[in-house]
C-alpha positions as CSV (number, residue, x, y, z in Angstrom):
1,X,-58.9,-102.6,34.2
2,X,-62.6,-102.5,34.9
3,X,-64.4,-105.7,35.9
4,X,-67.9,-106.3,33.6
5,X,-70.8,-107.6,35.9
6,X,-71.7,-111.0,34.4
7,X,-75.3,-110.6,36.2
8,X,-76.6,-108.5,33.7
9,X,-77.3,-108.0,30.0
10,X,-74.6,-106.4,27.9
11,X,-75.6,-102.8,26.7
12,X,-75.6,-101.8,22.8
13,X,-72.5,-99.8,23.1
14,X,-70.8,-102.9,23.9
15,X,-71.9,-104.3,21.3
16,X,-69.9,-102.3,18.7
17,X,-66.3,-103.5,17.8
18,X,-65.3,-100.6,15.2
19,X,-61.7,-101.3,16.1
20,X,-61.4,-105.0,15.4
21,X,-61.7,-106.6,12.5
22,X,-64.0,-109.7,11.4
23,X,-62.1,-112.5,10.4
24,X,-65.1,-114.8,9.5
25,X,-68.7,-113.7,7.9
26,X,-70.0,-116.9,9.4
27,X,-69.1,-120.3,10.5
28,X,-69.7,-122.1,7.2
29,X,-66.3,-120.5,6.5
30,X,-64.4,-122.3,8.6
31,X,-62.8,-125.5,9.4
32,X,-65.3,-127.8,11.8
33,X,-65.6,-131.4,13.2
34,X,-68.3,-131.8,16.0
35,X,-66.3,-132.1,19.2
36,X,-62.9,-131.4,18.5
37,X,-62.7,-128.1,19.3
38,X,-59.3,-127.7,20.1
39,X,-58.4,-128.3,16.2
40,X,-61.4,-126.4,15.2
41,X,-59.5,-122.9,16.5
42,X,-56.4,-124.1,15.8
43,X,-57.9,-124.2,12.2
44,X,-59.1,-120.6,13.0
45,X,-55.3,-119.6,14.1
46,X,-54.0,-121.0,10.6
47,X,-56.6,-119.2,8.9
48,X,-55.1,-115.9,10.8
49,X,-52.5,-116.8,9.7
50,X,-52.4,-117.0,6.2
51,X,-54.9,-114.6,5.6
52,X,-54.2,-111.8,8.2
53,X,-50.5,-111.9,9.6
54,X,-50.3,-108.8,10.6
55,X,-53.3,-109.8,13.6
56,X,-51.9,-113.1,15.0
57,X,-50.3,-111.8,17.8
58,X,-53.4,-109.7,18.8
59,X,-55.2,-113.4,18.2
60,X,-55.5,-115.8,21.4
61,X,-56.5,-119.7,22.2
62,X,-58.6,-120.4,25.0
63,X,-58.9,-123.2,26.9
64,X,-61.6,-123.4,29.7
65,X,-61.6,-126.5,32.1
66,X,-60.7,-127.2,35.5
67,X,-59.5,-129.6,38.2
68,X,-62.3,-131.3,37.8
69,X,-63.1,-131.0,34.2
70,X,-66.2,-129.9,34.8
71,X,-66.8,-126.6,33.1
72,X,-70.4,-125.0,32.3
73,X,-71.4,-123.0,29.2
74,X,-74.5,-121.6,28.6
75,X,-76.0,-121.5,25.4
76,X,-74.0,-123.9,23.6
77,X,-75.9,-125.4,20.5
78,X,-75.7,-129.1,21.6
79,X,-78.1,-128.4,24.7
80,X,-81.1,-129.8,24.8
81,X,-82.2,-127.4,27.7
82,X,-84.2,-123.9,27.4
83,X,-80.9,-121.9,28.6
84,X,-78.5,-124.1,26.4
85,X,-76.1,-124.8,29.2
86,X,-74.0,-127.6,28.4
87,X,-71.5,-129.4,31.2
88,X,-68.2,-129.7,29.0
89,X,-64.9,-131.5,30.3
90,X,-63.4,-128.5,28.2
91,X,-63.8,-126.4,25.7
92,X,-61.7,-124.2,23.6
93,X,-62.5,-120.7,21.6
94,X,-60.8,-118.1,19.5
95,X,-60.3,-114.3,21.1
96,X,-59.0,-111.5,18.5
97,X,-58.2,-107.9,21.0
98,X,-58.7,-105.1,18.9
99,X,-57.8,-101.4,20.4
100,X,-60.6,-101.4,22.9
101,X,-62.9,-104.2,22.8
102,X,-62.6,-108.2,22.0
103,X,-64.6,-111.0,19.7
104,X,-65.3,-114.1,20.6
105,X,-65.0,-117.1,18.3
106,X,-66.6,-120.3,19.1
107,X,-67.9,-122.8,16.6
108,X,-70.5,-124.5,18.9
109,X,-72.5,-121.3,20.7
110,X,-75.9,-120.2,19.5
111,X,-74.5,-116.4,19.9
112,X,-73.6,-114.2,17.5
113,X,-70.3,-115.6,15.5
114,X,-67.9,-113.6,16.4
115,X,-69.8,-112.5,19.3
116,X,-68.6,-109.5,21.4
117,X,-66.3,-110.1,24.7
118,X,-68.7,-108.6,26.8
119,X,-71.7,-110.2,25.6
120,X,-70.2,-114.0,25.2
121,X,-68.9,-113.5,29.1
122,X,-72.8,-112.2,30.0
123,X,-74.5,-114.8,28.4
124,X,-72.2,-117.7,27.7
125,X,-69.7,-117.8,31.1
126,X,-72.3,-116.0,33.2
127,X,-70.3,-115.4,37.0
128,X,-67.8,-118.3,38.3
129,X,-68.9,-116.6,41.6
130,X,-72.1,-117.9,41.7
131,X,-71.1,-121.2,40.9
132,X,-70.4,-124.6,43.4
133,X,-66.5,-124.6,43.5
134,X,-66.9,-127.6,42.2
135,X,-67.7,-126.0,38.6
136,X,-65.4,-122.7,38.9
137,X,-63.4,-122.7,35.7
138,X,-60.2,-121.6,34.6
139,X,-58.8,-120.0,31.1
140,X,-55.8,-121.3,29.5
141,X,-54.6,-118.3,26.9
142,X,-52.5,-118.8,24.2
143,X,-51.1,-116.4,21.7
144,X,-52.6,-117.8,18.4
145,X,-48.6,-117.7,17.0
146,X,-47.4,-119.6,19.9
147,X,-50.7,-122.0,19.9
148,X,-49.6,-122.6,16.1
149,X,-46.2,-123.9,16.9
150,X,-46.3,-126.0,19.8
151,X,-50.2,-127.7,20.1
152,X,-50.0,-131.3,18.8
153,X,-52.8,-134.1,19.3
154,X,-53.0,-137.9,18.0
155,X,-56.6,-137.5,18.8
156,X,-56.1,-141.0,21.0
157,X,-58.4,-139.0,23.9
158,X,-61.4,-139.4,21.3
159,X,-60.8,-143.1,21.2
160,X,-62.8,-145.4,23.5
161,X,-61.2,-148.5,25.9
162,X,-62.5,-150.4,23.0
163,X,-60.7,-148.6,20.4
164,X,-63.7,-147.4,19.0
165,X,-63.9,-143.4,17.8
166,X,-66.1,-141.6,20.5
167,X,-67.1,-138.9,17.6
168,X,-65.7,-138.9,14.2
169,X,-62.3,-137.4,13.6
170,X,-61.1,-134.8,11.2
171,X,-60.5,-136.0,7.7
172,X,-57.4,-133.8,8.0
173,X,-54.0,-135.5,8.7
174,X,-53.4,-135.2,12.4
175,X,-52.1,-131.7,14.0
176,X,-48.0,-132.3,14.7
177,X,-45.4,-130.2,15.7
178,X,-41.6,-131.3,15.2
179,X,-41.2,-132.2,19.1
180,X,-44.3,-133.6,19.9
181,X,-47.3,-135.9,18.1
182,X,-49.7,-135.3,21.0
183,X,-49.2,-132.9,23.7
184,X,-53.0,-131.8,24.2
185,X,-53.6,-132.8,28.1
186,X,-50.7,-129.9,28.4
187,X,-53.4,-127.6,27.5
188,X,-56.6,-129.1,28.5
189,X,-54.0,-129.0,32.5
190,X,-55.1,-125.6,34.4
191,X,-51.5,-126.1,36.5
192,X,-50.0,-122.8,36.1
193,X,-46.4,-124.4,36.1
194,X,-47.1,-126.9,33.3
195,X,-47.9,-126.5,29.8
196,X,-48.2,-123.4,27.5
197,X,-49.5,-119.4,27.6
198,X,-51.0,-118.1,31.0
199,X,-53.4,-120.0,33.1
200,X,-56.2,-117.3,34.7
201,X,-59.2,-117.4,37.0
202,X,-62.3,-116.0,35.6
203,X,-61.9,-112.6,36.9
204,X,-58.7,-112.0,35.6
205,X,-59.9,-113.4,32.4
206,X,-63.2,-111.5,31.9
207,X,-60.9,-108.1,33.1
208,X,-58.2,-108.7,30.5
209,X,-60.3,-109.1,27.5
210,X,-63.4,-106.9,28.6
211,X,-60.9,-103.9,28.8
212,X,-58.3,-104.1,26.0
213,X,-57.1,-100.5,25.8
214,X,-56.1,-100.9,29.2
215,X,-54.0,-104.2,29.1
216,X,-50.5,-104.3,27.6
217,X,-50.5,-107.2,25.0
């Protein structure tokens, strides 16, 4: 698998994704609440779902976090800054792997929606290398079909000591599985022998998805 350089601007070959198809024309198409973004691609993955089968299993949810739930993300659309870099606890986006290149999904960048692997890892992850240790992040990847059967949350993290909603919810009934009402901090976890999918650092990550004609899905 070859490893992008995320010091550097993606080229326009890159760029083109003739192999993978485009779920969404925009984001007013889909299913969003302001800081939930764990429902908001689980949303996405129903969507899939019902509307393109036949892709789920080429369809992936990603959670980025770490021990210290301290993750950045460059131009996210809630920064106030000149580079849009935004200090999540986590974050979560949508990955569809066509034959030999990946989109990106996520609801709250100022990118292109969907935005090409290559370009979303240039721009938006930039290199984990560079970074404090601190702030090094890790990818939590879960088959969209998997994601849809086992991800649960009573939203109670979005609740203050107070009670009080820290943003406001979905007006959707909460997301439920038959085992489990709330099993989200499984998923927000980057302990590779806990939870759900395949826990990655961000070179594995950004080699996987950068390459997919030569990784066996």
């Amino acid at each position: 698998m070859a490893e992008i350089d995320v010091g550097s601007d993606a080229n326009d070959e890159t760029k083109e994704n003739r192999s993978v198809i485009n779920f969404f024309n925009n984001r007013d198409e889909c299913t969003y609440t302001r800081c939930y973004c764990e429902e908001n691609i689980w949303k996405l993955c129903e969507s899939v779902r019902d509307k393109h089968p036949d892709q789920l299993t080429r369809c992936f949810a990603v959670f980025i976090s770490n021990t210290n739930k301290q993750i950045p993300l460059w131009m996210q659309a809630s920064s106030k800054r000149e580079d849009r870099l935004v200090i999540w606890d986590y974050h979560v986006i949508f990955l569809h792997m066509g034959e030999d290149s990946t989109l990106v999904y996520d609801l709250d960048t100022e990118l292109p929606f969907p935005c090409d692997f290559v370009e979303y890892a240039v721009k938006g992850l930039r290199d984990d290398r560079r970074m404090k240790e601190d702030f090094r992040r890790s990818f939590r990847v879960t088959r969209a079909d998997e994601f849809l059967q086992t991800f649960a949350s009573d939203r109670t993290h979005m609740l203050s000591e107070e009670g009080e909603w820290l943003m406001p919810p979905p007006t959707y009934p909460c997301i439920a599985t038959t085992g489990s009402k709330s099993n989200i901090q499984y998923f927000i976890s980057m302990d590779p022998d806990e939870g759900f999918g395949t826990v990655m650092d961000s070179v594995t990550f950004i080699k996987t998805f950068s390459n997919p004609a030569a990784t066996d899905t």
